[in-house]
C-alpha positions as CSV (number, residue, x, y, z in Angstrom):
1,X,0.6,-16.3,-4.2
2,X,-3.2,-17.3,-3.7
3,X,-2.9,-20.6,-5.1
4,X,0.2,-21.2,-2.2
5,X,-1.6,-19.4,1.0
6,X,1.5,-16.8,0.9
7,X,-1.3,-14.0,0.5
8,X,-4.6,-14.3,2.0
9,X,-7.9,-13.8,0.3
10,X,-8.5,-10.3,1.9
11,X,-5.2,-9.1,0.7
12,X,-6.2,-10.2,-2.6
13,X,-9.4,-8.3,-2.7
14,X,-7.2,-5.4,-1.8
15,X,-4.5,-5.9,-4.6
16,X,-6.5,-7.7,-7.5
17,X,-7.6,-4.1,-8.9
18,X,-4.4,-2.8,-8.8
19,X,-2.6,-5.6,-10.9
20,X,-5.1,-4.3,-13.8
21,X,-4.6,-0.7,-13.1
22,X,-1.1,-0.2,-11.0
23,X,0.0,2.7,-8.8
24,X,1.5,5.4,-10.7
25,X,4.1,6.4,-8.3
26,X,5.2,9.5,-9.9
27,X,2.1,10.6,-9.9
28,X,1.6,10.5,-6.5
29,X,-0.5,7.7,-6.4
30,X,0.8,5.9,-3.4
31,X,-1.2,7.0,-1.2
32,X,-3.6,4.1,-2.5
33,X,-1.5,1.9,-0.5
34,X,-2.9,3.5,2.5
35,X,-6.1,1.8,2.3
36,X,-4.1,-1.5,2.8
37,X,-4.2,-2.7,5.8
38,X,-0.3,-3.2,6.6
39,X,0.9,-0.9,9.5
40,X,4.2,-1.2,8.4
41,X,3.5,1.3,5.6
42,X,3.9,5.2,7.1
43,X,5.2,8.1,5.2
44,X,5.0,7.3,1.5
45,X,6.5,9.7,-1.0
46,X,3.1,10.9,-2.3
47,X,4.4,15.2,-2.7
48,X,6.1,16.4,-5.6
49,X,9.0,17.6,-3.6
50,X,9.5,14.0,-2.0
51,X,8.9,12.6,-5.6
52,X,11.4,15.3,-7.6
53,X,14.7,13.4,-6.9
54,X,14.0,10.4,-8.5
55,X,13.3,12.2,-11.9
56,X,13.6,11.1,-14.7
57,X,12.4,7.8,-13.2
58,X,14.8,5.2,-14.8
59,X,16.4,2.4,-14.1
60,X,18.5,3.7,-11.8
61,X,16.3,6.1,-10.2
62,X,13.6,2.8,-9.4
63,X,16.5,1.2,-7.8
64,X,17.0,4.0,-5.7
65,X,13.4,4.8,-4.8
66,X,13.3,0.5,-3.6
67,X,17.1,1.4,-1.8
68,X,14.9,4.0,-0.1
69,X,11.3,2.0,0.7
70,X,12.7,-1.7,0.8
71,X,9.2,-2.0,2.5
72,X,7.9,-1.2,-1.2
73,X,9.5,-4.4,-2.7
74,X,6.7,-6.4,-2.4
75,X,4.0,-4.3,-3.9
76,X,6.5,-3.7,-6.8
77,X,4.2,-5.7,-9.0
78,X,1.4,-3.2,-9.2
79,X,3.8,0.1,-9.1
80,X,4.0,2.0,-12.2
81,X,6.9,4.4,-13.2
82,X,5.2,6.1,-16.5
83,X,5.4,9.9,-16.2
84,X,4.7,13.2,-18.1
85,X,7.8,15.4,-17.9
86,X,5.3,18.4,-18.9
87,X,3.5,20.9,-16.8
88,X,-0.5,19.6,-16.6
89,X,-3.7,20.4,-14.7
90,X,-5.5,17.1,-15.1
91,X,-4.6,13.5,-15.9
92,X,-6.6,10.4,-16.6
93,X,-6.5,7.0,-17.0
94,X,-8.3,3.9,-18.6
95,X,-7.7,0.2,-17.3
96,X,-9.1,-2.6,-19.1
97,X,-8.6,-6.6,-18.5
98,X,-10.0,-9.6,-20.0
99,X,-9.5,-13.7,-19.6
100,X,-10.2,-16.7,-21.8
101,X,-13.4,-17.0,-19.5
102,X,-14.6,-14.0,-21.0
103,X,-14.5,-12.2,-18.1
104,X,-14.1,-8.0,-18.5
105,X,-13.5,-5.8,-15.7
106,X,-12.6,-1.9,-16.9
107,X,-12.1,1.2,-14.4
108,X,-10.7,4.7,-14.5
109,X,-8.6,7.1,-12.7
110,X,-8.4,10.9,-13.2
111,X,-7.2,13.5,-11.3
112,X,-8.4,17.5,-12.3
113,X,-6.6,20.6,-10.6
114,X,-9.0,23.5,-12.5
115,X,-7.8,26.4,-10.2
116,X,-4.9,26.9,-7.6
117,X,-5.3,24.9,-4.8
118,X,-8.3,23.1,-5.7
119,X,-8.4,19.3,-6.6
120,X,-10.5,16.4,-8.1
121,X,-9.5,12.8,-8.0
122,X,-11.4,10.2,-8.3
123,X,-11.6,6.7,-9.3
124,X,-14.3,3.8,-10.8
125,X,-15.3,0.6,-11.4
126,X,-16.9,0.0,-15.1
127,X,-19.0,-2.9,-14.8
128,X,-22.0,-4.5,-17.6
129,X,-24.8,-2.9,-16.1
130,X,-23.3,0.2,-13.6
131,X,-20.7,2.5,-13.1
132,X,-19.2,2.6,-9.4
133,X,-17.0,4.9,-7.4
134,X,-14.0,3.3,-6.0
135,X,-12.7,6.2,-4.4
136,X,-13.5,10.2,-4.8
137,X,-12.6,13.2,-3.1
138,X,-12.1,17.2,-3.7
139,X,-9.9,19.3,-1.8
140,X,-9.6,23.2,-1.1
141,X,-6.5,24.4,0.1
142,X,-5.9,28.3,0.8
143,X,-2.6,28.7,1.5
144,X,-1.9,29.4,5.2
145,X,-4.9,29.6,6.4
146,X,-7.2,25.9,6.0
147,X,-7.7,22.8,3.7
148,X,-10.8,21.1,3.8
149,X,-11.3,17.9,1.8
150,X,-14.7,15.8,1.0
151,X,-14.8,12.2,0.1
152,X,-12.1,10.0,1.0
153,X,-9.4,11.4,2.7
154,X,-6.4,10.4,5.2
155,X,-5.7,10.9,8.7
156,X,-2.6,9.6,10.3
157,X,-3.1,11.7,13.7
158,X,-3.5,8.4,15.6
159,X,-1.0,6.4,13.9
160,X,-3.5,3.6,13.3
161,X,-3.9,3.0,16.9
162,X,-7.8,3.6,17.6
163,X,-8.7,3.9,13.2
164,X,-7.9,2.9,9.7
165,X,-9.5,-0.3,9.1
166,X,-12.5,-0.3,7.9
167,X,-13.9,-3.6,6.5
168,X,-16.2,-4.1,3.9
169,X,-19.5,-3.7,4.3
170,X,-22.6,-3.1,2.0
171,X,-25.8,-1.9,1.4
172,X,-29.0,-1.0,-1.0
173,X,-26.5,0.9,-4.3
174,X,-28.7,4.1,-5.6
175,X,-27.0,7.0,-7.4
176,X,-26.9,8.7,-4.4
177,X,-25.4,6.1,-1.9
178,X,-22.9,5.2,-4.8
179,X,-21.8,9.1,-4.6
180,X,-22.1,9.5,-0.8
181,X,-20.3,6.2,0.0
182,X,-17.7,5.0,-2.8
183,X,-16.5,1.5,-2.5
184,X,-12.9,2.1,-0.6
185,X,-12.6,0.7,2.8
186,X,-10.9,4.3,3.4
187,X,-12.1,7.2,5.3
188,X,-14.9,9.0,3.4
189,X,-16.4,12.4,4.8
190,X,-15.2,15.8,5.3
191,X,-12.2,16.3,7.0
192,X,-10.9,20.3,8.3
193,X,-7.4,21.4,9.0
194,X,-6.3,24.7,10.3
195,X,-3.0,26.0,8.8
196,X,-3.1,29.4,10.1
197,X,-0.9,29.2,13.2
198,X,2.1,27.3,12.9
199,X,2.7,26.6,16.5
200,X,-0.9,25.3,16.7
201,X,-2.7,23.3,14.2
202,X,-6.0,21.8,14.5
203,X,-8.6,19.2,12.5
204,X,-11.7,18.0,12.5
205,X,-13.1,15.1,11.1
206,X,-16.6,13.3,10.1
207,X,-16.7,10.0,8.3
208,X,-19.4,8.0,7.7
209,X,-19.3,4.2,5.9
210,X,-22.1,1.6,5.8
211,X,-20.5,0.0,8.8
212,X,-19.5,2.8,11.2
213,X,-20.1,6.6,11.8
214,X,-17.1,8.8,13.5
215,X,-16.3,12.5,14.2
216,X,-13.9,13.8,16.4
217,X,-11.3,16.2,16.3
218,X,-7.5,16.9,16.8
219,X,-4.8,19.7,17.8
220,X,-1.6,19.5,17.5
221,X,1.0,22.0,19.0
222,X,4.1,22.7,20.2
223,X,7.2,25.7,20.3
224,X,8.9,23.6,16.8
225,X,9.2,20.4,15.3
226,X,11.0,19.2,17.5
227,X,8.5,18.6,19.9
228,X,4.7,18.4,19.1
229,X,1.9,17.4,21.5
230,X,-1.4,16.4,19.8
231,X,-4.5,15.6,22.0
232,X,-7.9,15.0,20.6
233,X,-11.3,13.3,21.3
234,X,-13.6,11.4,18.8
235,X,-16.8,9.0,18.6
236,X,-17.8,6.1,16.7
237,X,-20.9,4.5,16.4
238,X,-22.7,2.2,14.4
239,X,-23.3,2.9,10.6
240,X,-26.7,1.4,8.6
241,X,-25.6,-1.9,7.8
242,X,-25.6,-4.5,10.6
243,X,-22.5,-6.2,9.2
244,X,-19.6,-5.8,11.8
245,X,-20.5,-2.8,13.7
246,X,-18.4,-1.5,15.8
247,X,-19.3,-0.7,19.8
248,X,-20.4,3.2,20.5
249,X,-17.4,4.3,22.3
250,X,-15.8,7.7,22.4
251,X,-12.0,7.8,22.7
252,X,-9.7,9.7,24.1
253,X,-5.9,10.5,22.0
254,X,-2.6,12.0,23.5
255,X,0.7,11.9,22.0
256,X,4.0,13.2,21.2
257,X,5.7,13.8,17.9
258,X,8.4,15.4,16.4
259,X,11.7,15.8,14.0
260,X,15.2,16.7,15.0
261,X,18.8,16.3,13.3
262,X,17.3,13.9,10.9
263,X,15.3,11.7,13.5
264,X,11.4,11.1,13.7
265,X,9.5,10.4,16.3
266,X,6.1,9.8,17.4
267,X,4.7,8.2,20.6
268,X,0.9,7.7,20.8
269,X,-2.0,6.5,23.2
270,X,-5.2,6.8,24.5
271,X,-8.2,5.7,26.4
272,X,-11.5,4.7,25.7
273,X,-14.5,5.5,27.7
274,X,-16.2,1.8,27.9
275,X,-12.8,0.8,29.6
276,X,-10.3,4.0,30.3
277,X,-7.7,2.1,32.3
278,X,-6.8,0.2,29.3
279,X,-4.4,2.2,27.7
280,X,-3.3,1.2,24.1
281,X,0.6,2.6,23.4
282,X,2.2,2.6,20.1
283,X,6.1,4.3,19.5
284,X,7.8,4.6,16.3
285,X,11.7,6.3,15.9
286,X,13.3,6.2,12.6
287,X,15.8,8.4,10.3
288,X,16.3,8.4,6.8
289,X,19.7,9.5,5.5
290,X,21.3,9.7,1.9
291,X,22.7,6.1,2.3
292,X,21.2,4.6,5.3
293,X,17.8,4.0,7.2
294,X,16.0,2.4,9.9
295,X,12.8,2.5,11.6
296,X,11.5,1.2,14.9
297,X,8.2,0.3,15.7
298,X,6.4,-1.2,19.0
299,X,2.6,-1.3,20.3
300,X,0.9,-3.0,23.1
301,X,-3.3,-2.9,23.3
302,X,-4.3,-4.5,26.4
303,X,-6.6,-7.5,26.2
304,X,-10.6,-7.0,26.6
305,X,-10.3,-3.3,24.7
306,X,-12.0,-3.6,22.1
307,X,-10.4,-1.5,19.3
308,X,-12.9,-2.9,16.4
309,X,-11.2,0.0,13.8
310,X,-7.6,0.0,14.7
311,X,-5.5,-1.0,12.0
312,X,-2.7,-1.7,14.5
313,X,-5.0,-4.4,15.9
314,X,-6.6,-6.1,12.9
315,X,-3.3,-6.4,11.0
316,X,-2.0,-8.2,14.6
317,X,-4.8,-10.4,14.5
318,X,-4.8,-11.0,11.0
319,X,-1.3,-12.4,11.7
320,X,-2.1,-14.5,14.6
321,X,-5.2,-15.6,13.1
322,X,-7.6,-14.4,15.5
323,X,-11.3,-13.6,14.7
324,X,-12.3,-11.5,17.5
325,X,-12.7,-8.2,18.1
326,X,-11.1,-8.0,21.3
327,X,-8.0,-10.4,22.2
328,X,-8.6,-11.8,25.8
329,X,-5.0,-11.2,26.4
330,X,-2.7,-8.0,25.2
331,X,-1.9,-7.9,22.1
332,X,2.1,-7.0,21.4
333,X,3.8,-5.9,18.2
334,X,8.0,-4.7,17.8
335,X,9.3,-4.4,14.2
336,X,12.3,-3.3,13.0
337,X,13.5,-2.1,9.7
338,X,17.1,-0.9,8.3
339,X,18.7,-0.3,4.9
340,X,22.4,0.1,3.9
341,X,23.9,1.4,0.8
342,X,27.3,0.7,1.3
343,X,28.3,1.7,-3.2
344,X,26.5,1.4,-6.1
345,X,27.1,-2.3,-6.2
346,X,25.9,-3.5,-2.8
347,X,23.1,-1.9,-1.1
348,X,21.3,-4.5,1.8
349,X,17.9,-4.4,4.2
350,X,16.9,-5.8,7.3
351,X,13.8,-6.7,8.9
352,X,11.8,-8.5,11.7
353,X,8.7,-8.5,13.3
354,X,7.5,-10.3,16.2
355,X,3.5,-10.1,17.2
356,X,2.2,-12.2,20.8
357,X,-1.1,-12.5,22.6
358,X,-1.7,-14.8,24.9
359,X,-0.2,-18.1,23.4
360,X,-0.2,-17.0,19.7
361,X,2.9,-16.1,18.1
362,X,4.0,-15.2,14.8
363,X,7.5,-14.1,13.6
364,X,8.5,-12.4,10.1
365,X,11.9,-11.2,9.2
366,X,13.2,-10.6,5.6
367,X,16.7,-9.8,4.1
368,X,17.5,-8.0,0.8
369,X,20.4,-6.7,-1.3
370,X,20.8,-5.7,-4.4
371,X,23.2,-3.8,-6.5
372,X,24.5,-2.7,-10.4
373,X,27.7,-3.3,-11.7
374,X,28.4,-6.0,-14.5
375,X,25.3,-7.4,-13.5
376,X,22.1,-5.5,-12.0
377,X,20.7,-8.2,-9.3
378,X,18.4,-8.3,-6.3
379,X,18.1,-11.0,-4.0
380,X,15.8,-11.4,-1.0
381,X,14.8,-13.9,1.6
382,X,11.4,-13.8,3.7
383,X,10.9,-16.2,6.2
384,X,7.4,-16.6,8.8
385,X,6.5,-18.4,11.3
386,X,3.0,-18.7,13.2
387,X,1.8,-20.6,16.2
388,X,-1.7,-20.2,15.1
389,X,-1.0,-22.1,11.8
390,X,1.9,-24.4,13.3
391,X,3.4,-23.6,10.2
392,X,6.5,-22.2,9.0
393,X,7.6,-20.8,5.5
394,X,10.7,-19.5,3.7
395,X,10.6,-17.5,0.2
396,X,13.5,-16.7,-1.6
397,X,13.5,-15.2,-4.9
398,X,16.2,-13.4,-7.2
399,X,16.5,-10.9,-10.1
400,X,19.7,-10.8,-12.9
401,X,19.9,-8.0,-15.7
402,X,22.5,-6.8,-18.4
403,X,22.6,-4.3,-20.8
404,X,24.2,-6.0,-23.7
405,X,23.1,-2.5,-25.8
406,X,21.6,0.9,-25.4
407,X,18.8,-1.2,-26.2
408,X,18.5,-4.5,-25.5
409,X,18.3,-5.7,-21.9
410,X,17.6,-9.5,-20.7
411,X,17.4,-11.0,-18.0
412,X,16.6,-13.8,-15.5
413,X,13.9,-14.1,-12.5
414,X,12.9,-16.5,-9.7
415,X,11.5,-17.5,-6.7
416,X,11.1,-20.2,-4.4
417,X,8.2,-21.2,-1.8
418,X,8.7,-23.6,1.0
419,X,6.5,-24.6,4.1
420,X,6.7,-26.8,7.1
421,X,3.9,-28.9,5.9
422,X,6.0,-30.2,2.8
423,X,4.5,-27.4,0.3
424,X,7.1,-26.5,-2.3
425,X,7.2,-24.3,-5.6
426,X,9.2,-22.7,-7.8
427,X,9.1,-19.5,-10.6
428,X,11.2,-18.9,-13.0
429,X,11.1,-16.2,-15.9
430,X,13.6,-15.5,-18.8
431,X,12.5,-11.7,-20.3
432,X,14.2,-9.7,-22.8
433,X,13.4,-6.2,-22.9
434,X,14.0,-4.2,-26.4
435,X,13.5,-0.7,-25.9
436,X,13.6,2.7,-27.6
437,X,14.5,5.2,-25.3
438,X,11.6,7.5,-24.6
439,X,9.5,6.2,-27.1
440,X,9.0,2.5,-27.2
441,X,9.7,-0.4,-24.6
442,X,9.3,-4.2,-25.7
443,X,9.5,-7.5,-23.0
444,X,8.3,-11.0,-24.8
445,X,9.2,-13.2,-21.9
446,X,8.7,-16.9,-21.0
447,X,7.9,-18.7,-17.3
448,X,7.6,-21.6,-16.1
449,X,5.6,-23.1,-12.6
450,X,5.8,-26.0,-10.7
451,X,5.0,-27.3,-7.3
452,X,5.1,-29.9,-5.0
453,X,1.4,-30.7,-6.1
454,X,2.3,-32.0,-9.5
455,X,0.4,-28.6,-10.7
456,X,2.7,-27.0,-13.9
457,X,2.5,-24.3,-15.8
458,X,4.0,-22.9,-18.6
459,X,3.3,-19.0,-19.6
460,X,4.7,-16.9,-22.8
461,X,3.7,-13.3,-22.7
462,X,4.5,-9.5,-23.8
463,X,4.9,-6.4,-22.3
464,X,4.9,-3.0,-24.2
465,X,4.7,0.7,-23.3
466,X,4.9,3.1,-25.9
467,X,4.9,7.2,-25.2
468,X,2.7,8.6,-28.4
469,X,3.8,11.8,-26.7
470,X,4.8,13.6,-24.0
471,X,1.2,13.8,-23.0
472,X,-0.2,10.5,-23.6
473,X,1.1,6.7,-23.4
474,X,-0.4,3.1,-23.2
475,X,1.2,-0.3,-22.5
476,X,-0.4,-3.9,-22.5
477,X,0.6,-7.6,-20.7
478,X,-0.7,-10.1,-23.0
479,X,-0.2,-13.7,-21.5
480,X,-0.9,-17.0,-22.6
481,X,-0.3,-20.4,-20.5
482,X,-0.8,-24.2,-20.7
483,X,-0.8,-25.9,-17.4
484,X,-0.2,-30.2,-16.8
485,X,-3.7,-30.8,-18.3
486,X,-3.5,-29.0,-21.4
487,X,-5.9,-26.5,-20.0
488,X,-4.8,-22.9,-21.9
489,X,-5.5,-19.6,-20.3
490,X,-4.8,-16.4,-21.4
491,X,-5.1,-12.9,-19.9
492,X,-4.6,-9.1,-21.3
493,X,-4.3,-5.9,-19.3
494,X,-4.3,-2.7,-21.3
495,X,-3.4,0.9,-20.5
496,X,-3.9,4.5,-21.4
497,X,-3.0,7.7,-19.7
498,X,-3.7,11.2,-20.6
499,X,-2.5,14.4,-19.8
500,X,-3.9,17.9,-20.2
């Protein structure tokens, strides 16, 4: 996706560490994803009561969790299904990758719960000479009355509006900045929340990166879910590094939220005090049912605010190619999302996104469907459009599977890439999975590349998970590929997880 400009460089940074060790979703992993900057993504099944009705996690519980999140699709490539159907306190995890360049990256994930309502999780980055956090945080929770976590942590009370970008930035590395800071472009400090009153909650928050410093804090009440009105005020400043700092402004957050007959709601806004007739709005409605979903979402920042750590922003400038901190004209965003499941056979999605400013455009809309019969299939279709690039492009790409036995299933993948400027390629992959329930799962599979370039390549590979136990399991892609040239790469990524 590099090599054809459908995924930008700063995505890649983002997903690279993830194709060598993938979410776990039943583990509750996805709230990784948070740390991407795509403010499409909101309310990911991360609890164990969210998580509980997909058990046990096969084939046709995945389909149902994408029938659920078709927003998911695309990051289905570094998702993990393993899981533990045992009752454990801590789990860990071991990545390792290596290339015919003889280039080695390793890292680790563990998570450690050694009393109720205390938790460890954390994350690093093996390298020849150092070992580096990637991500860290503990978290105290006493039932009804506070949590308080250190490290990284999330906070959605603004919805993305004024936070949740945070680029990368960098500075001296010594034990102690390694510890204080991590490497995540996530929040990282200590963040407070009250849960002693249920008609009034309040947090409070401190986070501190190379790049920027903030604190502020938050309350959020109401007479029931069905109507919630959060206010808060916060600060940000500049951090120690000179790389993109952001302006010292203090902000000012209002909104409304809430949950009735299946619907949710949130409207949000604000003001900052460098420029407080600006007001930035974003509104999101959606419902999830047992067969259907949709999701609405539209923002407007007005131009000359600068909003240097709203996510909202940067991912709308990131689509219209725009540099700047501050757009000289408003920036507007609407998307819209739905899902179907009409039977077991057919299930469909829908979306579209539209983002302006000034006279910058860009356009994305996608279709899906997908169902299991005869035949288990998916089929989608993605199609953008920019002003900025004067470019269009269209991506289709497809999925076929049978079970001819309780164990043996093959199967047949592709895509296809196309751009305005004459661009072309195409994907295709014949796997052929041999499994032992429970125990022992198989893929040797073959692809094949081309494009309009005259570049080709041809891959073999294998996959392979096998469960040693209930508590402990590996798997491994091997790959090997010859492109036009003769030029042979190959490329492993091995697994193990633990639990204890």
């Amino acid at each position: 996706m590099l090599r054809e400009g459908s995924l930008d460089s700063l995505e890649w940074d983002l997903l690279q560490p993830y194709y060598v060790a993938p979410i776990n979703v039943p583990q509750g992993e996805l709230a990784l994803l948070c740390d991407l900057f795509d403010m499409r993504l909101g309310n990911l099944p991360v609890s164990q009561e969210q998580l509980s009705v997909y058990q046990p996690w096969d084939t046709a519980a995945r389909d149902r969790f994408f029938a659920d999140y078709p927003e998911l699709v695309k990051y289905e490539p570094i998702l993990s299904f393993s899981r533990t159907g045992v009752r454990h306190d801590a789990t860990a995890g071991m990545a390792v990758s290596a290339d015919n360049r003889l280039r080695a990256t390793a890292s680790s994930r563990f998570s450690v719960q050694p009393a109720a309502g205390v938790l460890v999780n954390g994350s690093i980055g093996h390298g020849d000479t150092a070992d580096l956090w990637v991500k860290r945080s503990v978290s105290v929770s006493v039932p009804n009355i506070l949590s308080i976590v250190a490290g990284n942590f999330a906070m959605a009370e603004d919805n993305g509006l004024f936070y949740g970008y945070f680029p990368g930035g960098s500075g001296p590395v010594t034990t102690f900045s390694n510890w204080k800071y991590s490497g995540s472009r996530a929040w990282n400090g200590l963040c407070i929340r009250s849960d002693r009153w249920k008609a009034a909650r309040v947090s409070a928050f401190y986070h501190e990166r190379f790049t920027e410093q903030a604190l502020g804090m938050f309350c959020d009440a109401g007479p029931s879910e069905a109507l919630r009105v959060t206010t808060g005020v916060s600060r940000i400043a500049h951090g120690a590094s000179d790389s993109m700092p952001p302006a010292n402004d203090i902000y000012f957050h209002c909104g409304l939220s809430g949950s009735a007959s299946g619907f949710d709601y949130s409207v949000n806004g604000g003001s900052a005090k460098s420029n407080p007739l600006a007001v930035p709005v974003t509104a999101q409605c959606g419902r999830k049912s047992g067969s259907a979903s949709f999701s609405v979402l539209v923002a407007r920042i007005p131009g000359g605010l600068v909003l240097s750590r709203s996510k909202i922003a940067f991912d709308c400038r990131n689509e219209l190619d725009m540099s700047d901190s501050a757009a000289r004209g408003d920036l507007t965003v609407a998307d819209c999302r739905t899902s179907l499941t009409l039977s077991r056979a057919f299930a469909t999605s829908l979306s579209m996104s539209y983002i302006a400013s000034e006279n910058r455009e860009a356009l994305a809309a996608g279709a899906g469907a997908s169902g299991k019969g005869w035949v288990d299939y998916r089929v989608s279709y993605a199609y953008h459009m920019s002003t900025a690039s004067q470019q269009e492009t269209h991506k289709a790409s497809f999925s076929i599977e049978r079970s001819l036995s309780r164990f043996v299933r093959p199967g047949i993948l592709g895509d296809c890439y196309l751009t305005s400027a004459g661009f072309g390629s195409v994907r295709g992959r014949l796997p052929m999975t041999v499994s032992w329930p429970g125990v022992l799962l198989v893929t040797p599979y073959a692809e094949v590349y081309a494009n309009t370039s005259q570049a080709r390549s041809y891959t073999a590979g294998l996959k392979e998970e096998l469960h040693i136990s209930d508590r402990t399991w590996c798997n491994c892609d091997a790959s090997t590929s010859l492109d036009q040239t003769n030029a042979q790469e190959w490329n492993i990524n091995a697994r193990a997880y633990f639990c204890f």
